[in-house]
N, C-alpha and C positions, 0 to 999 in steps of 0.2 A: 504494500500500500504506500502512493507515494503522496506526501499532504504537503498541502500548501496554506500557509498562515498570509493573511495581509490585511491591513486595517492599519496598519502603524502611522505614526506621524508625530507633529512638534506641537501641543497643546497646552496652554497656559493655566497654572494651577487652579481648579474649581470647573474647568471644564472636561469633555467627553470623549469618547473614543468609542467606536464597535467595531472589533474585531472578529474576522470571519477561519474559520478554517474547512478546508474543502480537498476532498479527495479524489487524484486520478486513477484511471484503472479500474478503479473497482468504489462497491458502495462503504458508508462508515455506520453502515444503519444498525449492523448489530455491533460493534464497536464501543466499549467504556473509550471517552475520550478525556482529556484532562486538558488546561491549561497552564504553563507553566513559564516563570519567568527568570533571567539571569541578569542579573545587575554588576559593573564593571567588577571586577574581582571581589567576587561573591560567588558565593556556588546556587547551582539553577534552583529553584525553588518551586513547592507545588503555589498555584495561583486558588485551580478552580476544579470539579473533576464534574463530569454528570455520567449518569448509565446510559444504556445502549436506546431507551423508551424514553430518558428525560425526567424518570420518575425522582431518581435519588440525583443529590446533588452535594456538592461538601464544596467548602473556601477555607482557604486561611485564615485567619484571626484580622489581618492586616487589610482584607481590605471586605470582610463581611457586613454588609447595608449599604457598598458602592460600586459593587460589581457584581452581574448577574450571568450566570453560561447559561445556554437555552438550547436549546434542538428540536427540531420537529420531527415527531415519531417516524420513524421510516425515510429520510431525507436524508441527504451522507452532509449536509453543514451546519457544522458547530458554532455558536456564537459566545461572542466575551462582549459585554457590554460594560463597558468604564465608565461612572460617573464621576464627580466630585475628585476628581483625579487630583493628586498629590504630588511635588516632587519629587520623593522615596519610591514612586511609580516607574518612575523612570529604568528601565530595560530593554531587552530585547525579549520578546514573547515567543513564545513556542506551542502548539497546538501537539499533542501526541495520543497515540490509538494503544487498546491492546487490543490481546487475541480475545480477551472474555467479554462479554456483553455487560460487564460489572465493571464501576471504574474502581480505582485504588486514590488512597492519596500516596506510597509508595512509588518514588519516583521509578524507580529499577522496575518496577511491572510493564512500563511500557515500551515498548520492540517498532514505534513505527511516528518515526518525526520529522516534522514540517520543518523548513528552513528559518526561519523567525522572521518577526517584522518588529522595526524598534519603535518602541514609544517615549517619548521625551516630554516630561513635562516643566515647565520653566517655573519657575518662583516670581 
């Protein structure tokens, strides 16, 4: 599965971002997908994860009541929606799949990643 993340861009602190991720070759419909982010020397980080239906969902602490992932049942794209964006936002994002139809917050579960798109938020 080959994903491709884009939405990134240069945003000024308290405003938004939607980030899309999308897959070729094949669908992400039964797919746990996670988003995940890596800030300059810092190790990559879980963001956001949802299941394969949309049902279950998990975030980090950092940014749960300002970012929402979404999917539409049976649809291979995943959304990241960034609100109230912060400086400390600022990374490169990553969209990644695994093989189970369950996401993890365990970064190591997942075997299939987008190239990232950077978000920069300015102060």
């Amino acid at each position: 599965v080959q994903l491709q993340a884009f939405g990134g861009g240069l945003v000024q602190a308290g405003g938004f971002l939607r980030l899309s991720c999308a897959a070729s070759r094949r669908t992400l419909s039964n797919n746990g997908v996670g988003w995940f982010r890596q800030a300059p020397g810092k190790e990559r980080e879980m963001v956001a994860t949802i299941n394969w239906d949309g049902g279950s969902t998990s975030y980090t602490d950092s940014v749960k009541g300002r970012f929402t992932i979404s999917r539409e049942k049976g649809k291979s794209t995943v959304y990241l929606q960034m609100d109230s964006l912060k400086p400390e936002d600022t990374a490169v994002y990553y969209c990644a799949a695994r093989r189970r139809a369950l996401a993890s917050t365990d970064i190591a579960t997942y075997t299939h990643w987008g190239q990232g798109t950077l978000v920069t938020v300015s102060s």
